[in-house]
BALODO-10946 format. One line per field, with one value per atom (N, C-alpha, C): residue number from 1; chain; atom name; x negated, z, y. Coordinates in steps of 0.2 Angstrom, whole numbers, plus 5000, padded with zeros to 4 digits. Example, Ala and Ser with C-alpha at 12.3 -4.5 7.8 and 13.67 -1.06 7.14 Angstrom:
k <- (1/1/1/2/2/2)
c <- (A/A/A/A/A/A)
a <- (N/CA/C/N/CA/C)
u <- (4934/4938/4934/4936/4932/4936)
w <- (5039/5039/5039/5035/5036/5039)
v <- (4972/4978/4984/4989/4995/5000)
This chain:
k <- (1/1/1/2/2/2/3/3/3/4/4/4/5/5/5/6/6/6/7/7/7/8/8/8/9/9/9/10/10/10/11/11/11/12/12/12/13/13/13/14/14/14/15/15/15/16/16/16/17/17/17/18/18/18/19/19/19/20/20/20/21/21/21/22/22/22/23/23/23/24/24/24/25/25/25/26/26/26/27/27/27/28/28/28/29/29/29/30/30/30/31/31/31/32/32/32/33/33/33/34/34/34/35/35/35/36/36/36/37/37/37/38/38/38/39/39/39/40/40/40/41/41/41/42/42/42/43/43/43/44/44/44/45/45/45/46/46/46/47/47/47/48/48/48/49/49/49/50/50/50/51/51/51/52/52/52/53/53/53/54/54/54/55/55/55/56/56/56/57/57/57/58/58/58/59/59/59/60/60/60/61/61/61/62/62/62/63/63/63/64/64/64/65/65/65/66/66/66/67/67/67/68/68/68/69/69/69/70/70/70/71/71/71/72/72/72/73/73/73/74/74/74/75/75/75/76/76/76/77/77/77/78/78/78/79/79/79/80/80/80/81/81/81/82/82/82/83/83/83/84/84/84/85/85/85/86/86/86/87/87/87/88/88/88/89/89/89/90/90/90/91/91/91/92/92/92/93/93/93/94/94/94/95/95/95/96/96/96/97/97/97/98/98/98/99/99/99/100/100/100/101/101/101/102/102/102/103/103/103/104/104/104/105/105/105/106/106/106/107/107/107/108/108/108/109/109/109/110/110/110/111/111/111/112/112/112/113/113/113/114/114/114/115/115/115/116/116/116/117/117/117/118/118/118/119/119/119/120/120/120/121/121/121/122/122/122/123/123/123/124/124/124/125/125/125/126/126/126/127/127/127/128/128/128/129/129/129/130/130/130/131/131/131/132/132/132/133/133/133/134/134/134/135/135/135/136/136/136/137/137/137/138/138/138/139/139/139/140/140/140/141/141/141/142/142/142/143/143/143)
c <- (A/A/A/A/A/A/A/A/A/A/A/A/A/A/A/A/A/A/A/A/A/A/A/A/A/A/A/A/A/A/A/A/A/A/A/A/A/A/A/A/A/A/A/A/A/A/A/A/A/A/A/A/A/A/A/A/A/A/A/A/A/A/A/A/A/A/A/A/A/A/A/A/A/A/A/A/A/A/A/A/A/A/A/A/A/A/A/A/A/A/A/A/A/A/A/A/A/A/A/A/A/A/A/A/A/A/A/A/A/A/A/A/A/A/A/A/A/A/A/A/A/A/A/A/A/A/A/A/A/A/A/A/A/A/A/A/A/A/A/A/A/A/A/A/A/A/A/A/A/A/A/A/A/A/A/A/A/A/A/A/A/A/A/A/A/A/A/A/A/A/A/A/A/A/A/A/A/A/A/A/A/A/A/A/A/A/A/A/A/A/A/A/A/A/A/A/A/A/A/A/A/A/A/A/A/A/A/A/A/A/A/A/A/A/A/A/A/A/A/A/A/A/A/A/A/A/A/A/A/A/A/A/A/A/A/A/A/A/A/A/A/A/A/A/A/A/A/A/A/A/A/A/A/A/A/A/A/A/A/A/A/A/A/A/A/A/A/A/A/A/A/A/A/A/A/A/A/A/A/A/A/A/A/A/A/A/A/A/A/A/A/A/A/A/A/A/A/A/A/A/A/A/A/A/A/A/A/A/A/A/A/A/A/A/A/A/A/A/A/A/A/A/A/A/A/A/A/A/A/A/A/A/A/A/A/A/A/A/A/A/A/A/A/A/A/A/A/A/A/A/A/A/A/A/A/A/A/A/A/A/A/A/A/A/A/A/A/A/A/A/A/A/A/A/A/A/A/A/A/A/A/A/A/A/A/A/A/A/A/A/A/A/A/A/A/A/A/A/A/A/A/A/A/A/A/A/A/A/A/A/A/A/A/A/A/A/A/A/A/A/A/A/A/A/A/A/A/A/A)
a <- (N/CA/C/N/CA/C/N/CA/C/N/CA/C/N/CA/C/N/CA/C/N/CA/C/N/CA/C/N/CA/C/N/CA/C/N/CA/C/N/CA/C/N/CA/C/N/CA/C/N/CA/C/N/CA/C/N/CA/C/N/CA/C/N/CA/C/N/CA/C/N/CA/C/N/CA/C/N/CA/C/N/CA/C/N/CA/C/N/CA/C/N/CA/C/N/CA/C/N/CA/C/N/CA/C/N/CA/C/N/CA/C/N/CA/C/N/CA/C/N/CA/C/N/CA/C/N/CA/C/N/CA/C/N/CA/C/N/CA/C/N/CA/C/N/CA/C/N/CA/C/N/CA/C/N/CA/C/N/CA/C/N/CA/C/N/CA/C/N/CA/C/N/CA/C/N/CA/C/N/CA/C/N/CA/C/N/CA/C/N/CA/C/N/CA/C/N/CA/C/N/CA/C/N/CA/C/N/CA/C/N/CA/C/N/CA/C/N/CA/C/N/CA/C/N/CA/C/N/CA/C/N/CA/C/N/CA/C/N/CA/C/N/CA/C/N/CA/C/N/CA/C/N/CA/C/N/CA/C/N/CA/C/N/CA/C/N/CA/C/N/CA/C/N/CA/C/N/CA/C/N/CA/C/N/CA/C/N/CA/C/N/CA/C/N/CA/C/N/CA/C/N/CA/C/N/CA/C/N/CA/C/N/CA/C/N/CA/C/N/CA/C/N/CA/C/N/CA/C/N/CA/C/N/CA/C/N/CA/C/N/CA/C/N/CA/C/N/CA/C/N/CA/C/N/CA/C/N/CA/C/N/CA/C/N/CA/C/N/CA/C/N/CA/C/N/CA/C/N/CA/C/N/CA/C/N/CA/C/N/CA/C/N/CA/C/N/CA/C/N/CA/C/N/CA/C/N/CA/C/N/CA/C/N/CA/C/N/CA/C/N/CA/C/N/CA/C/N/CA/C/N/CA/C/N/CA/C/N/CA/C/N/CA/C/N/CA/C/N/CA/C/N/CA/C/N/CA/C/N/CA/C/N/CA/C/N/CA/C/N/CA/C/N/CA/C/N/CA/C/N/CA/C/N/CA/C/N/CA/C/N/CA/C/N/CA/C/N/CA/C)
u <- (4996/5000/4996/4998/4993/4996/4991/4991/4995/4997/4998/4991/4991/4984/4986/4991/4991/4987/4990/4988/4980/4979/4968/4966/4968/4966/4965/4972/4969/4966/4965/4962/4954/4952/4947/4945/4947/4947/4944/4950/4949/4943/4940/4933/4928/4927/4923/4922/4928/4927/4924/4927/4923/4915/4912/4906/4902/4906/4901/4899/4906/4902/4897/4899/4892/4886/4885/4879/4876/4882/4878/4877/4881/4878/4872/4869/4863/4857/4860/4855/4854/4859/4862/4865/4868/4872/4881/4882/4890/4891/4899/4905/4906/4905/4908/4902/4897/4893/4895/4901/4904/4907/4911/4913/4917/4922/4924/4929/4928/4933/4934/4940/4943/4947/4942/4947/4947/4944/4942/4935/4932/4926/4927/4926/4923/4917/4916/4909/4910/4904/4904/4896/4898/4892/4888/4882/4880/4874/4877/4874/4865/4862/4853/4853/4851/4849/4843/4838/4831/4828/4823/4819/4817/4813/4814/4805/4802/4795/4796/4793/4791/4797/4803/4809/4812/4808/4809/4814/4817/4823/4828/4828/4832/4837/4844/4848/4847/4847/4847/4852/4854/4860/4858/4862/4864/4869/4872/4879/4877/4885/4887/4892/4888/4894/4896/4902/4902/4900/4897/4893/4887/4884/4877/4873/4879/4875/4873/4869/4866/4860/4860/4853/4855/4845/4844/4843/4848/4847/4845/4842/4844/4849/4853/4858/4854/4858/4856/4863/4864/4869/4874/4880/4886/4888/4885/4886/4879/4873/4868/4868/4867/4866/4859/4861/4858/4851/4843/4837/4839/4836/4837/4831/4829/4822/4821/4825/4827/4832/4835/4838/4839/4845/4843/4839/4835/4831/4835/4840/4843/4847/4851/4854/4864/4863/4869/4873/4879/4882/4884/4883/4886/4878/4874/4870/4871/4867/4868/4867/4872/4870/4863/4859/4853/4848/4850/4845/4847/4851/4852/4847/4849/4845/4838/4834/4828/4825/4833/4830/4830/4830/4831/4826/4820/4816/4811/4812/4805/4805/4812/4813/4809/4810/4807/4800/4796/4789/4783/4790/4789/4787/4790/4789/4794/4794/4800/4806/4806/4812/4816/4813/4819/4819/4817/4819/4822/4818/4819/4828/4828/4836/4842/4847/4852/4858/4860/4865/4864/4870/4871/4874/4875/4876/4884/4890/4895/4901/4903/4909/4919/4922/4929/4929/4935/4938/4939/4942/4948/4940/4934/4930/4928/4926/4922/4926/4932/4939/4936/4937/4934/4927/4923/4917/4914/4922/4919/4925/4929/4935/4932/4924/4920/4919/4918/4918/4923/4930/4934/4936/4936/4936/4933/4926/4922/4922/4924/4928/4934/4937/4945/4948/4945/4947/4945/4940/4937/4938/4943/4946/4954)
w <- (5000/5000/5000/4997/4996/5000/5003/5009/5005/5009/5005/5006/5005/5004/5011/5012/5021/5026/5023/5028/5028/5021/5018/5024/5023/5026/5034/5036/5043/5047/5042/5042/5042/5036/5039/5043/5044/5050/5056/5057/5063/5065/5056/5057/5059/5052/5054/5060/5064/5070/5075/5073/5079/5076/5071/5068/5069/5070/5071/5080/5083/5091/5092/5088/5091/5088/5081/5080/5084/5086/5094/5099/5102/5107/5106/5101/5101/5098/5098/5100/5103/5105/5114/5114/5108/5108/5110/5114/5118/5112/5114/5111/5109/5113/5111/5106/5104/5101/5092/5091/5085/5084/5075/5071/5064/5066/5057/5054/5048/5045/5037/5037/5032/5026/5021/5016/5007/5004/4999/4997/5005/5004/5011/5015/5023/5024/5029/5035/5041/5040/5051/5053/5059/5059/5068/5069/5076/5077/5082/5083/5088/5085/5091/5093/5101/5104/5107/5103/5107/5102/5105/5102/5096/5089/5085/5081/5079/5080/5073/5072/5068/5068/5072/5071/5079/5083/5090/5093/5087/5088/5084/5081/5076/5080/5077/5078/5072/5075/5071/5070/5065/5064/5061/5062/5057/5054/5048/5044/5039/5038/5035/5030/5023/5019/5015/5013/5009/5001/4998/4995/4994/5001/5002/5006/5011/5018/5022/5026/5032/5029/5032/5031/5038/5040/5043/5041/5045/5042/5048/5045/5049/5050/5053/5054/5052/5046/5045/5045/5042/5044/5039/5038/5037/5029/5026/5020/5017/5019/5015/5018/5013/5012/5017/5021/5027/5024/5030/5023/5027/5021/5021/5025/5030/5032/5031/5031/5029/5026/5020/5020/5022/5022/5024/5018/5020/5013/5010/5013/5009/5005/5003/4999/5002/5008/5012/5016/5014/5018/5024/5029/5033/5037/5037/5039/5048/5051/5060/5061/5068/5073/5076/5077/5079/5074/5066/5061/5060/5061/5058/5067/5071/5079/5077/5074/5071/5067/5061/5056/5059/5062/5066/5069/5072/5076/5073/5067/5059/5057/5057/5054/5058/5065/5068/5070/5067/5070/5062/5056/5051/5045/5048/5044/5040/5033/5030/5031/5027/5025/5023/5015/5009/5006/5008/5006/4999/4995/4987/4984/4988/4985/4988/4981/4985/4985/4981/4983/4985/4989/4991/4987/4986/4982/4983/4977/4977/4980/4985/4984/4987/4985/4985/4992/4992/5000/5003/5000/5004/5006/4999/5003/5010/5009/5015/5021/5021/5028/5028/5023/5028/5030/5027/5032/5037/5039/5043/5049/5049/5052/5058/5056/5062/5066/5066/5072/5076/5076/5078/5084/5085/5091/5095/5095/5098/5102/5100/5102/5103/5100/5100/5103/5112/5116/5116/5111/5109/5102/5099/5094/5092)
v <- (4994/5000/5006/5010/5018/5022/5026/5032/5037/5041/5048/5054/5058/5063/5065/5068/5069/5063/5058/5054/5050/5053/5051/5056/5063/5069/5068/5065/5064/5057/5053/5048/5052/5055/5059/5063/5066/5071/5067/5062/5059/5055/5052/5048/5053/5059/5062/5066/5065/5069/5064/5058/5054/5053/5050/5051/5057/5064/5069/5069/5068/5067/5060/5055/5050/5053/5056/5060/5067/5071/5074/5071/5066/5062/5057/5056/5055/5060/5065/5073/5075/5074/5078/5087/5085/5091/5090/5096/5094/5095/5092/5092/5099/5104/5110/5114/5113/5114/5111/5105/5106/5108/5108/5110/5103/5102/5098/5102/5102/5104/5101/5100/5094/5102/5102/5108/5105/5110/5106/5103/5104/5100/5099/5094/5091/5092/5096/5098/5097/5096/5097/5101/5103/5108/5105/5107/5105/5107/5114/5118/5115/5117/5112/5118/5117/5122/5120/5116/5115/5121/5124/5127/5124/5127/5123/5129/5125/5127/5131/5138/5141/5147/5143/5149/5150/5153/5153/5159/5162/5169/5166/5160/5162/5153/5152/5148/5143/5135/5130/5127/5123/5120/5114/5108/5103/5102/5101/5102/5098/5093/5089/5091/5088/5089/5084/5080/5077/5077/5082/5082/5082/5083/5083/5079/5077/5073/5081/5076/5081/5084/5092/5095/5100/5103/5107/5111/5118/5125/5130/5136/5142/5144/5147/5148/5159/5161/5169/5173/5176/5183/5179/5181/5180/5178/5183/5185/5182/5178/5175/5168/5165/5158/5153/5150/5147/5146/5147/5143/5135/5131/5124/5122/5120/5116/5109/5106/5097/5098/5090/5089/5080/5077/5070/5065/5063/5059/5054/5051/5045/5046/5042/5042/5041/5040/5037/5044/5045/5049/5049/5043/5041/5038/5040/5034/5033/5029/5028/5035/5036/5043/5041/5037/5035/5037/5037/5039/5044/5048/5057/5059/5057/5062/5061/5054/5053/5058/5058/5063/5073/5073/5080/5079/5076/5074/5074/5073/5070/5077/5080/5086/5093/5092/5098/5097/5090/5090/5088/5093/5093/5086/5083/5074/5073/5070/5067/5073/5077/5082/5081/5079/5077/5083/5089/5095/5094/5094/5094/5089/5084/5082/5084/5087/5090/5087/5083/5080/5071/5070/5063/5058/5052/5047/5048/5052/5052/5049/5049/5044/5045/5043/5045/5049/5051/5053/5047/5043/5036/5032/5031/5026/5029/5037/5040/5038/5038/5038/5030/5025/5019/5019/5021/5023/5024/5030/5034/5030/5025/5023/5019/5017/5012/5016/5020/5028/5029/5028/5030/5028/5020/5016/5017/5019/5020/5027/5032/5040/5041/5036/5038/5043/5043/5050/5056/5055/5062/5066/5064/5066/5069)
């Protein structure tokens, strides 16, 4: 039986929002510290408040896009485009919250970037909701 696009939407929402808190909780960034938003593209945002070397004034971010997967940015003024210091190097949108806290960790002591690829390995909304559905049970209360 096929979903309705309301019910893909909050099928998303709800993975991605459990998958974005297992991935700060193996940061260790709170809950209040995210962001998901399900529009015409799906992100999430997670704000790192550890110092981050080379940018000691400035705000770090991790953000997810279904387009791109995860990268690390500076976070700059409103109206200009965040600078990129990593991007995630696989080719996986979904990978463990265990390997994206890693990849944040490579990433601020300058290892394995990815800088140079910009997009992630395509895939529908419906596959990413089941993707992202193994997350759920595991957060359910935080969603």
């Amino acid at each position: 039986m096929e979903s309705s696009e309301p019910d893909l939407i909050r099928a998303l929402e709800r993975g991605l929002g459990a998958y974005v808190q297992a991935v700060a909780a193996a940061i260790g960034v709170p809950a209040e510290g995210t962001t998901v938003e399900i529009s015409d593209t799906a992100t999430a945002y997670l704000g790192l408040s550890r110092p981050w070397p080379g940018r000691p004034r400035h705000d770090v971010m991790l953000v997810w896009s279904e387009r791109r997967g995860w990268t690390v940015a500076v976070e700059t003024a409103p109206i200009e485009d965040p600078v990129v210091l990593a991007r995630w190097p696989g080719d996986e949108l979904v990978p463990p919250p265990e390997e994206v806290a890693r990849f944040v960790d490579d990433a601020a002591a300058g290892r394995s970037t990815g800088k140079d690829r910009v997009t992630a390995v395509p895939v529908t909304r419906r596959i990413l909701a089941e993707r992202l559905d193994e997350y759920v049970p595991l957060h359910s209360d935080q969603v």
